[in-house]
Backbone as a printed PyTorch tensor [residue, N CA C, xyz], in Angstrom:
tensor([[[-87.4630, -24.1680, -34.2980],
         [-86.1030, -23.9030, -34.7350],
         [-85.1200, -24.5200, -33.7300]],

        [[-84.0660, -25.2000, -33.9980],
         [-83.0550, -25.6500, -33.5060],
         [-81.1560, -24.7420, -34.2340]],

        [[-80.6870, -25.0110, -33.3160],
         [-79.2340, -24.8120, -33.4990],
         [-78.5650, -25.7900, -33.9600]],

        [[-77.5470, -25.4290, -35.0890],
         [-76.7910, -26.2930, -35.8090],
         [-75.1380, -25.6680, -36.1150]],

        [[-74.5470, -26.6660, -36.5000],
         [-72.9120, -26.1770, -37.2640],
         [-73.5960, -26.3690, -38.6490]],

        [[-73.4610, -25.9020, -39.4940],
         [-73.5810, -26.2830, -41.0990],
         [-72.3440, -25.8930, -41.6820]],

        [[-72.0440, -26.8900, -42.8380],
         [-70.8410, -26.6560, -43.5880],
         [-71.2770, -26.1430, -44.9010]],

        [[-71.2440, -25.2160, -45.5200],
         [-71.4090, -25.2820, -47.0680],
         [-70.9340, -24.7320, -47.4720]],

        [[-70.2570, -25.3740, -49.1370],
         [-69.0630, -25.2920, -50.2580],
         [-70.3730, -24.3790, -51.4710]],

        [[-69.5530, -23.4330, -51.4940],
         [-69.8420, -22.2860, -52.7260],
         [-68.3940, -22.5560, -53.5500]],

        [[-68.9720, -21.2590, -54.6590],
         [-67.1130, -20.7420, -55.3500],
         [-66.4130, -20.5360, -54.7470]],

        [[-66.5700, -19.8690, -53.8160],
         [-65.1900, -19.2340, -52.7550],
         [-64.7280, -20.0620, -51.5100]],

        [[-65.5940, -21.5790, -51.8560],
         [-64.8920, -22.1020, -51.0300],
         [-65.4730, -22.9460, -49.9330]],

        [[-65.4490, -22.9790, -48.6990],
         [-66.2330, -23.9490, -47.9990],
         [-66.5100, -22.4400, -46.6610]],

        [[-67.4450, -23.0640, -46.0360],
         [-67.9610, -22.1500, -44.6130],
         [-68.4260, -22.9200, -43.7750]],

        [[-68.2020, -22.3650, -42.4300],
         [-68.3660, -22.8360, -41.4350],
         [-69.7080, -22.0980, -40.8960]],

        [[-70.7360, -22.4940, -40.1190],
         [-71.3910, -21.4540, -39.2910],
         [-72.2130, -21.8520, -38.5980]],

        [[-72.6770, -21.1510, -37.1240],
         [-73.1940, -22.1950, -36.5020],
         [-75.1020, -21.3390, -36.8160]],

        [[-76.3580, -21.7430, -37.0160],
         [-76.9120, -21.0660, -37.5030],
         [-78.3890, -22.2290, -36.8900]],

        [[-79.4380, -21.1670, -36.7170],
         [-80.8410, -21.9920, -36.9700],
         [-81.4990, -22.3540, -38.0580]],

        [[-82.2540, -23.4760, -37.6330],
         [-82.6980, -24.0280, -38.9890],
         [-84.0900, -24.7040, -38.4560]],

        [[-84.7050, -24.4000, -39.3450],
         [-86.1890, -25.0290, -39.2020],
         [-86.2420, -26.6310, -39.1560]],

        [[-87.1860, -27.4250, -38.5630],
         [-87.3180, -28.4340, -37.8560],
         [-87.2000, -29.1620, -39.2960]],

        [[-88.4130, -28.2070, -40.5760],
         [-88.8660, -28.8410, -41.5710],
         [-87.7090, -29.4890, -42.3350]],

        [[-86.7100, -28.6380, -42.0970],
         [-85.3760, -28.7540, -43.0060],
         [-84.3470, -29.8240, -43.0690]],

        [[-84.8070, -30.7640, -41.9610],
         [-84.1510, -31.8180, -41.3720],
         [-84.5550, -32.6540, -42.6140]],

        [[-82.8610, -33.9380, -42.9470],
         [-83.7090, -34.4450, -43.8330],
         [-84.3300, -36.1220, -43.1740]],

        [[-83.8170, -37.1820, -44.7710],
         [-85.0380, -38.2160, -44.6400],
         [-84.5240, -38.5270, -43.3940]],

        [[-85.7580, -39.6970, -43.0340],
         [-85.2020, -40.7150, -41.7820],
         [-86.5230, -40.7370, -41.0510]],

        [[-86.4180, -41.5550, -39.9360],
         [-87.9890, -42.3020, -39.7800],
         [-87.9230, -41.6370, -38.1090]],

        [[-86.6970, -41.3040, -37.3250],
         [-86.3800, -40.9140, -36.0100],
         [-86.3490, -39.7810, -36.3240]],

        [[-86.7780, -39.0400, -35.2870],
         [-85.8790, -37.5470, -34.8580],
         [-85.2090, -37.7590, -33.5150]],

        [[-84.5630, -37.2300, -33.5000],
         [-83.2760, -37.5340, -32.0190],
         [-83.3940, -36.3440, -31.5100]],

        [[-83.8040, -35.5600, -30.1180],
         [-83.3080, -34.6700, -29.5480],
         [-82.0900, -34.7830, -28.9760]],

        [[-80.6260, -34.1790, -29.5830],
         [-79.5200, -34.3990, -29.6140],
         [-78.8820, -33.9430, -28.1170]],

        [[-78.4900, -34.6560, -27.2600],
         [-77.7940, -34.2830, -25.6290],
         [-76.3060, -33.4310, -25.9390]],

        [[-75.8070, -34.7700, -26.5250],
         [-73.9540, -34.9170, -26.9100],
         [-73.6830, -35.7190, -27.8070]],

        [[-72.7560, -34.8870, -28.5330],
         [-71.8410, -35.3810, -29.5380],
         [-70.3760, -35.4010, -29.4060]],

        [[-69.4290, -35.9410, -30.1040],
         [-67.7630, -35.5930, -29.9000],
         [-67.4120, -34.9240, -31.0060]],

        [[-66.1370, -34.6390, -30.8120],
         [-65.1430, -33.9870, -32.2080],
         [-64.2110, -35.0910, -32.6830]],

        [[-64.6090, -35.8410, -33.5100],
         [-63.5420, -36.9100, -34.1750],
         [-62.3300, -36.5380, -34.9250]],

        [[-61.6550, -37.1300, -35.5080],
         [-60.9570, -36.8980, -36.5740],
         [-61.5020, -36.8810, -37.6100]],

        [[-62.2210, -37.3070, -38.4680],
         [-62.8710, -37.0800, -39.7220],
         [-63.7570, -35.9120, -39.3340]],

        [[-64.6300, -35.3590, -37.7590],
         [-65.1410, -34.6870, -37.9890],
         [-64.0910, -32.9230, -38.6990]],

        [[-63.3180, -32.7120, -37.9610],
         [-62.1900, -32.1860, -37.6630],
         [-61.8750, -31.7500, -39.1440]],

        [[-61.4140, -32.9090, -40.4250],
         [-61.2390, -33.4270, -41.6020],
         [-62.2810, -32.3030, -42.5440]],

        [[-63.8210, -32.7920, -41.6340],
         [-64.7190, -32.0420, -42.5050],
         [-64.8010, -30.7010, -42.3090]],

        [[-64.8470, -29.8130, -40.9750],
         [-64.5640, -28.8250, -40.9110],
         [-63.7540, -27.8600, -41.3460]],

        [[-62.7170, -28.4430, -41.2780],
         [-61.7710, -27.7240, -41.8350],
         [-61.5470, -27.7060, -43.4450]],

        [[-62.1120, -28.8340, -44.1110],
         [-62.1090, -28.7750, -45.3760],
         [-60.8850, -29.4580, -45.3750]],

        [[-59.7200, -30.1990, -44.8040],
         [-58.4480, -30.5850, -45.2780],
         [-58.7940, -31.8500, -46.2280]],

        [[-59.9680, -33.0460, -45.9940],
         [-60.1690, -33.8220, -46.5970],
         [-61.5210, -34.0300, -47.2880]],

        [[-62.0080, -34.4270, -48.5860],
         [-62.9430, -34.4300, -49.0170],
         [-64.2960, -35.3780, -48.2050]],

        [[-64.2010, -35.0120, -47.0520],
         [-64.9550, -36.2630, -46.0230],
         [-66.6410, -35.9080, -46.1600]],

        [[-66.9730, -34.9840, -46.5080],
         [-68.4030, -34.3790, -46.8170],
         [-68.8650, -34.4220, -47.8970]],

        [[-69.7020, -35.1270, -48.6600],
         [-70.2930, -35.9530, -50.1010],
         [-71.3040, -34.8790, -50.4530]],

        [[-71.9820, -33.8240, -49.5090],
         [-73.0710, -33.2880, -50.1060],
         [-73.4710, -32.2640, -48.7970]],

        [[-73.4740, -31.0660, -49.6400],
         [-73.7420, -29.7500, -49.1740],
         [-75.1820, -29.2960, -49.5320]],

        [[-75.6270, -28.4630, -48.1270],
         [-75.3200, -28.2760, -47.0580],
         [-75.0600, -29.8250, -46.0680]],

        [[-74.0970, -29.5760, -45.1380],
         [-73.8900, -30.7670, -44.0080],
         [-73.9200, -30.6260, -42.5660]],

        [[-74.6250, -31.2110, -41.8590],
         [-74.0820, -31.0130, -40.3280],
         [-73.4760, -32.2340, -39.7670]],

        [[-72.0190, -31.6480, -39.5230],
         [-70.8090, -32.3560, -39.2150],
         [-71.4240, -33.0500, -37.9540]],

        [[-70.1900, -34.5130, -37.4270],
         [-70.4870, -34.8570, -36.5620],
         [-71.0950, -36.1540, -36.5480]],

        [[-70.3510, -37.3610, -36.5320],
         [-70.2060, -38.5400, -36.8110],
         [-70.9650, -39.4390, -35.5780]],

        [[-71.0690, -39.1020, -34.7700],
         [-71.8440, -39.8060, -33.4680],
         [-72.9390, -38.8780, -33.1390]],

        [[-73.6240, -39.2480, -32.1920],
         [-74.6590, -38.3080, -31.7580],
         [-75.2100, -39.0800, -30.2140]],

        [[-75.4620, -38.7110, -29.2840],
         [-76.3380, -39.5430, -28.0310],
         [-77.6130, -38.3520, -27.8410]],

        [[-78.7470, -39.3420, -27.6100],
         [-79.8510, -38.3340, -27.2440],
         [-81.2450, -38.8040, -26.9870]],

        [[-82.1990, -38.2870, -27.0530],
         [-83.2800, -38.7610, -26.8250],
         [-84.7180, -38.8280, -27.7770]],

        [[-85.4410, -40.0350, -28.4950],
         [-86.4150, -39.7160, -29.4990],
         [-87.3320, -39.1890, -29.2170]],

        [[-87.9920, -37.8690, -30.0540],
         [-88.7940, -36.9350, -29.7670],
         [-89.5630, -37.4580, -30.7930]],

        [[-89.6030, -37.8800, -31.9820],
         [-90.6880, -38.7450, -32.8410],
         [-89.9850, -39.7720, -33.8750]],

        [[-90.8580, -40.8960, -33.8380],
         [-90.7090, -41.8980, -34.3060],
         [-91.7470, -42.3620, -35.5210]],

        [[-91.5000, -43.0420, -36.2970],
         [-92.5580, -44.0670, -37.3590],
         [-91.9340, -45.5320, -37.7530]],

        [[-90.4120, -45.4910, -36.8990],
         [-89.7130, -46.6240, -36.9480],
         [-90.4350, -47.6870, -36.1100]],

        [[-90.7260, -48.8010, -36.1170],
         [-90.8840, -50.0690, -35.0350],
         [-90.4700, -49.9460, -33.6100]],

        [[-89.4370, -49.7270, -33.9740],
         [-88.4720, -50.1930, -32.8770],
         [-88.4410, -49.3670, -32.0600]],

        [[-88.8650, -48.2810, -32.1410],
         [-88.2220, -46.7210, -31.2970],
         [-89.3750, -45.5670, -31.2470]],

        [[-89.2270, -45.0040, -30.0740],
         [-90.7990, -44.4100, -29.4730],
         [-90.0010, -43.1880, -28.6330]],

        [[-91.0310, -42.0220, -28.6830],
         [-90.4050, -40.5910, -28.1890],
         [-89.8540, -41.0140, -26.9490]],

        [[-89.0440, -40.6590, -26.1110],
         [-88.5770, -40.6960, -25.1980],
         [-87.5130, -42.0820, -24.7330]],

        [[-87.2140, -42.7260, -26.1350],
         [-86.1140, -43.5570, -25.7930],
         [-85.0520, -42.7770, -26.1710]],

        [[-83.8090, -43.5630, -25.1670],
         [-82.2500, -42.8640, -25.0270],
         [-81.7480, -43.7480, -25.9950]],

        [[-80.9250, -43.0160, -26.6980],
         [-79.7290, -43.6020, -28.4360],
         [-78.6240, -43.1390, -28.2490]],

        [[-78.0600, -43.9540, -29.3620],
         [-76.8680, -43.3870, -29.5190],
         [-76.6080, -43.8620, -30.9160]],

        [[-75.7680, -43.1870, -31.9700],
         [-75.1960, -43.7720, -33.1670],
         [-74.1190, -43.3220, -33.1160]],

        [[-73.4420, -44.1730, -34.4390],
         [-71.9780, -43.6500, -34.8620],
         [-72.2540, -44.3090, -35.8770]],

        [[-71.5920, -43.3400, -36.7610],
         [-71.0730, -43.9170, -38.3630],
         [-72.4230, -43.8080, -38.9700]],

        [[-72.4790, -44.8470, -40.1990],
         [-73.7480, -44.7260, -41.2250],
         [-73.7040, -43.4730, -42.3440]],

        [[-72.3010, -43.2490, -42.3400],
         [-72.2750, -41.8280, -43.3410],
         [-73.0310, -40.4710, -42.3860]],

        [[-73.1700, -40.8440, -41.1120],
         [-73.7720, -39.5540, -41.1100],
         [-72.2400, -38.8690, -40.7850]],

        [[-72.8970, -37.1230, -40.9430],
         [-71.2710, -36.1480, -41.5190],
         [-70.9570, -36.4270, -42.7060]],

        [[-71.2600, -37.2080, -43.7110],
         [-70.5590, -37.4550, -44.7050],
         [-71.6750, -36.9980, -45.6280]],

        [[-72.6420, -37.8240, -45.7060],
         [-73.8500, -38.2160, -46.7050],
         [-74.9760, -37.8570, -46.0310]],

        [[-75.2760, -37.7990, -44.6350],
         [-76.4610, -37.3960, -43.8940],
         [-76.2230, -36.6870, -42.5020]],

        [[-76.9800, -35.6920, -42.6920],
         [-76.7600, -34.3790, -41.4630],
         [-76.4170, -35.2570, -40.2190]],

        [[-75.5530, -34.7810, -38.9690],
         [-74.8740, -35.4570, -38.0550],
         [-74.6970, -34.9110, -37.0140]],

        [[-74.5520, -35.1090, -36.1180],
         [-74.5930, -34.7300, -34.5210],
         [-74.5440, -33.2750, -34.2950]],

        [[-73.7070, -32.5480, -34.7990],
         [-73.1090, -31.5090, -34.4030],
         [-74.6420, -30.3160, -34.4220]],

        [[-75.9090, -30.8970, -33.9270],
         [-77.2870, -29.7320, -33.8270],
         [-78.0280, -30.3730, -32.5860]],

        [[-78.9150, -29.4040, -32.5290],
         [-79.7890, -29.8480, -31.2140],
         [-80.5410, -31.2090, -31.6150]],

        [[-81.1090, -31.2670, -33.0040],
         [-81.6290, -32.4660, -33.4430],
         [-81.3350, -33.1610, -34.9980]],

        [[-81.6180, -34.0000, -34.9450],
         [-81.1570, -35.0880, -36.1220],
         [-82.2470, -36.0550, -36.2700]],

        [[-82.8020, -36.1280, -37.9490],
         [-83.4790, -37.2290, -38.1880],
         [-83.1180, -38.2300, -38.8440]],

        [[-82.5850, -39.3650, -38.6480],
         [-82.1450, -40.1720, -38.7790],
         [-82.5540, -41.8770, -39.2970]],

        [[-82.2740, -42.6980, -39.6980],
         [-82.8690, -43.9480, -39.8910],
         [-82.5690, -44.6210, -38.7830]],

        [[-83.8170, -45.1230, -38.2300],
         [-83.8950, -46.2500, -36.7700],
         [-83.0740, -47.2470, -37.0670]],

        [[-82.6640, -47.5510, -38.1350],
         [-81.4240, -48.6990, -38.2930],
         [-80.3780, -48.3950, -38.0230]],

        [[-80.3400, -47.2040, -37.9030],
         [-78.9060, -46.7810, -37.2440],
         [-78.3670, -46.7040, -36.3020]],

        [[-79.6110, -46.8710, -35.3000],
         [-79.7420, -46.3790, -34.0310],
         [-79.7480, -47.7180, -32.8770]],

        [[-78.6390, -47.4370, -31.8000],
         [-78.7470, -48.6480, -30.9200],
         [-79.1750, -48.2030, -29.4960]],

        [[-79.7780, -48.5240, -28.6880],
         [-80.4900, -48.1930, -27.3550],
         [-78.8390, -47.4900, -26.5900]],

        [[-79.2290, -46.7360, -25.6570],
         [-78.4630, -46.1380, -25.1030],
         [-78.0990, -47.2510, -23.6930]],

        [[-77.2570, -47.6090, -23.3340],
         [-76.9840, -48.5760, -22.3540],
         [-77.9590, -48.0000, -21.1640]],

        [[-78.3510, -48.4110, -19.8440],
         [-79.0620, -47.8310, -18.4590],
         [-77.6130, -47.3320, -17.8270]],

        [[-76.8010, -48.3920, -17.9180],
         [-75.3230, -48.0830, -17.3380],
         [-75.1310, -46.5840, -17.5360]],

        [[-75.0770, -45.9510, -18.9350],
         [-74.2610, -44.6340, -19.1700],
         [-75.3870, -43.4390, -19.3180]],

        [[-75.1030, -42.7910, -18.6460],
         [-75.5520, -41.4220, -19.7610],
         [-75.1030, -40.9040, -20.9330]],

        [[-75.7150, -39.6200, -21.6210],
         [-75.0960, -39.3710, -22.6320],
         [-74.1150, -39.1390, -22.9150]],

        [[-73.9290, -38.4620, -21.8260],
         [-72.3420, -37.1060, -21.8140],
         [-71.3970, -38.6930, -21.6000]],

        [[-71.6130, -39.7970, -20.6930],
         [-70.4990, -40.6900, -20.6810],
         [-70.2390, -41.4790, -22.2330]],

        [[-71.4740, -41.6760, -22.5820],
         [-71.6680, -42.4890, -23.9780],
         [-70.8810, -41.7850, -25.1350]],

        [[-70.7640, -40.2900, -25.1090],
         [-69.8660, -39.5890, -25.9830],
         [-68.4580, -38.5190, -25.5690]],

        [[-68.1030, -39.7040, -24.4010],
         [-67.0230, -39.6990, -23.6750],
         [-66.4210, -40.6440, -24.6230]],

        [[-66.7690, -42.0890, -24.3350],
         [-66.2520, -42.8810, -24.6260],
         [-65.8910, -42.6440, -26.2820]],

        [[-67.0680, -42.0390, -27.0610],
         [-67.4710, -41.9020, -28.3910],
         [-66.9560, -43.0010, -29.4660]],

        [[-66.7190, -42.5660, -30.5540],
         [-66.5150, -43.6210, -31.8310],
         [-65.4290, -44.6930, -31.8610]],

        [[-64.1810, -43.7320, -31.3740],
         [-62.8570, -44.3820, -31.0160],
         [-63.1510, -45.1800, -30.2360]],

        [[-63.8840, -44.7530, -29.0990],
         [-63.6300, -45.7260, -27.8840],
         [-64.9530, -47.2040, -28.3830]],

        [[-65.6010, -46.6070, -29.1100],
         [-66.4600, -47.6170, -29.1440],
         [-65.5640, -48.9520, -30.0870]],

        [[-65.0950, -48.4490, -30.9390],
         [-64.0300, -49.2510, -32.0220],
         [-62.9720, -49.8610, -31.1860]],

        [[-62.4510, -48.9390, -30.6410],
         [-60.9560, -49.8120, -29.4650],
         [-61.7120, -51.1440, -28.9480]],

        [[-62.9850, -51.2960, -28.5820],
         [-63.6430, -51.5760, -27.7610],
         [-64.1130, -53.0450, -28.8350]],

        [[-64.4410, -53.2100, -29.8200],
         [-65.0700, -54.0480, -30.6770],
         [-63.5540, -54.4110, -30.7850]],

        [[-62.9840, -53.8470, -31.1560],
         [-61.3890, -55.2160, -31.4890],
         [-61.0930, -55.5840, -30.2500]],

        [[-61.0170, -55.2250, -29.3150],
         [-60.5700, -55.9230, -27.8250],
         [-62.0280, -56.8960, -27.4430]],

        [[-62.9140, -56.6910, -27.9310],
         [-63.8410, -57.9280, -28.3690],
         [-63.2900, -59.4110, -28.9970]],

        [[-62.9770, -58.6260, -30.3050],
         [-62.3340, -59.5680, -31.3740],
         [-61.7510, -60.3470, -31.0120]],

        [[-60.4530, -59.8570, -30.7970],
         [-59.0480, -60.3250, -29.9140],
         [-59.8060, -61.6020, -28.7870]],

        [[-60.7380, -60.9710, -27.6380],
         [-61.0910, -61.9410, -26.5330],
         [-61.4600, -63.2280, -27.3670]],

        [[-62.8740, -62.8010, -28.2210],
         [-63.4940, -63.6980, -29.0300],
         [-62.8280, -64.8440, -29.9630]],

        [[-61.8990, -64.7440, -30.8830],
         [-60.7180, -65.2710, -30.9850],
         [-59.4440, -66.2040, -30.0740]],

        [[-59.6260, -66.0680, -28.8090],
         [-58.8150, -66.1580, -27.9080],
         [-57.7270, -66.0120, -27.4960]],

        [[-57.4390, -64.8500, -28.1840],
         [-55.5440, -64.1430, -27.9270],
         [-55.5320, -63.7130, -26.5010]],

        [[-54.7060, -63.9260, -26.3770],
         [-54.3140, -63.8650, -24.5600],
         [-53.1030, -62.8310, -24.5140]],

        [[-53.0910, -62.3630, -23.2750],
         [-51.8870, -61.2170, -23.2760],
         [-50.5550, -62.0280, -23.2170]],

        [[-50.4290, -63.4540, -22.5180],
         [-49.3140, -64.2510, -22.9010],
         [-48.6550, -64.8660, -24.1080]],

        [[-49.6140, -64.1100, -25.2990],
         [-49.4100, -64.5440, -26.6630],
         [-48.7040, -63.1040, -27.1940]],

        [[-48.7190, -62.3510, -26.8540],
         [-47.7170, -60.5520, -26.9250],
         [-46.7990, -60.4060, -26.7000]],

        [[-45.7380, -61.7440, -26.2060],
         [-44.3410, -61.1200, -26.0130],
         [-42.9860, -61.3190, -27.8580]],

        [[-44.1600, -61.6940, -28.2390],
         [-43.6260, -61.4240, -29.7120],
         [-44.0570, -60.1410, -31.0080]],

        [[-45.2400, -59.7280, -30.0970],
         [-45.9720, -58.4350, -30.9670],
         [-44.7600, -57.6580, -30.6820]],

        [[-45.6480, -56.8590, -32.1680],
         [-44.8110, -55.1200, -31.9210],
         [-45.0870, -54.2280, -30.7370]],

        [[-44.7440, -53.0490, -30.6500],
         [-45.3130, -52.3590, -29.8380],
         [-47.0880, -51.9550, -29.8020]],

        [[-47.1280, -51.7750, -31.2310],
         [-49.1310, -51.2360, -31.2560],
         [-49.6070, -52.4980, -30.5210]],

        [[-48.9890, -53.7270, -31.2990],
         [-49.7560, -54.8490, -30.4290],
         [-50.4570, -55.1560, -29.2780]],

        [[-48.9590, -54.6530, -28.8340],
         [-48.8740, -55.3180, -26.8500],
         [-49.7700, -53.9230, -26.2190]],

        [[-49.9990, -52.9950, -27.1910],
         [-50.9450, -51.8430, -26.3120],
         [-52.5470, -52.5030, -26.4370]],

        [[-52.5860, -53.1810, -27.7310],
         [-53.8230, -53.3790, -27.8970],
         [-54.2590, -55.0140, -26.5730]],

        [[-52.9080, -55.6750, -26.7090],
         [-53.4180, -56.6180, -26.0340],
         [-53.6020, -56.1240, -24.2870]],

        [[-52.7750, -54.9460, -23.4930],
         [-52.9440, -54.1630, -22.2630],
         [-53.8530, -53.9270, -21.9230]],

        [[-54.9890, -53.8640, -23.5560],
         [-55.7340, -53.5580, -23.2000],
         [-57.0370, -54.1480, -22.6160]],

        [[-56.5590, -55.5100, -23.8060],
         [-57.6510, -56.1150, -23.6110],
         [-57.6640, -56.5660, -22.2750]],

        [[-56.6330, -56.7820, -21.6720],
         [-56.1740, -57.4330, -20.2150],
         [-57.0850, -56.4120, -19.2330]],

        [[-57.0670, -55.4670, -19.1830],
         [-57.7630, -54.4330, -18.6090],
         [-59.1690, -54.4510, -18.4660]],

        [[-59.5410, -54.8450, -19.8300],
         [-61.1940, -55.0890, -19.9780],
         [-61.6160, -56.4960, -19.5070]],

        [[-61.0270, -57.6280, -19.7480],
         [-61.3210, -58.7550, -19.2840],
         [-61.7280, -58.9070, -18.2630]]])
């Protein structure tokens, strides 16, 4: 048995609760992840609360990223005791998601955990930061320069600060 948040929509409405659940109950996917850390996003936030229809299928465990460690595998690529991390792939939405001790997941989803970070840093940075992070890619990759920003708007010249920072 592991610990989880589960969301589930009855008549009366939606529920929150944090509750155990048998290992068996986990669904498809070729990984199991022993889950370290996760974040609180905005869509996760969305789903909890019920303000937006962000959850496709009940029961759900919220929680859009996940960092942790594989406890069993049948994927190729991935063997008990490697460090992960995901974001996105519908999980929280369409497939159970960070917010439990474990998650089984599809190895395609899954990218090696850097040596650089640990978990707790890896879902520091989390989804946002990983996204800020791929357009200040873009931007480099492209070759926009921060001397090309004195005509942006304001969001601009934050995004290009930034990239200046990372360079």
């Amino acid at each position: 048995m592991f610990s989880a948040v589960v969301i589930e929509k009855g008549e009366a409405g939606q529920t929150v609760t944090r509750t155990s659940i048998e290992e068996s109950a986990l669904p498809e996917g070729d990984v199991t992840v022993d889950v370290e850390y996760s974040t609180l996003n905005f869509k996760d936030a969305l789903a909890i609360t019920g303000k937006s229809p962000v959850v496709r299928t009940f029961p759900m465990v919220p929680g859009i990223d996940a960092a942790g460690v594989v406890s069993d595998s049948s994927h190729p690529e991935w063997k008990a005791g490697d460090r992960v991390v995901l974001n996105g792939w519908g999980v929280g939405e369409t497939h159970w998601g960070g917010f439990a001790q474990k998650a089984r997941l599809k190895g395609d989803w899954l990218i090696p955990l850097p040596e650089a970070f640990t978990a707790r840093q890896a879902m520091a940075i989390g989804t946002a930061g990983y996204t800020a992070s791929l357009c200040v890619d873009a931007l480099v990759n492209f070759g926009v320069t921060p001397d090309q920003a004195k005509s942006w708007s304001p969001a601009q010249r934050v995004v290009s600060a930034a990239s200046r920072s990372l360079c």
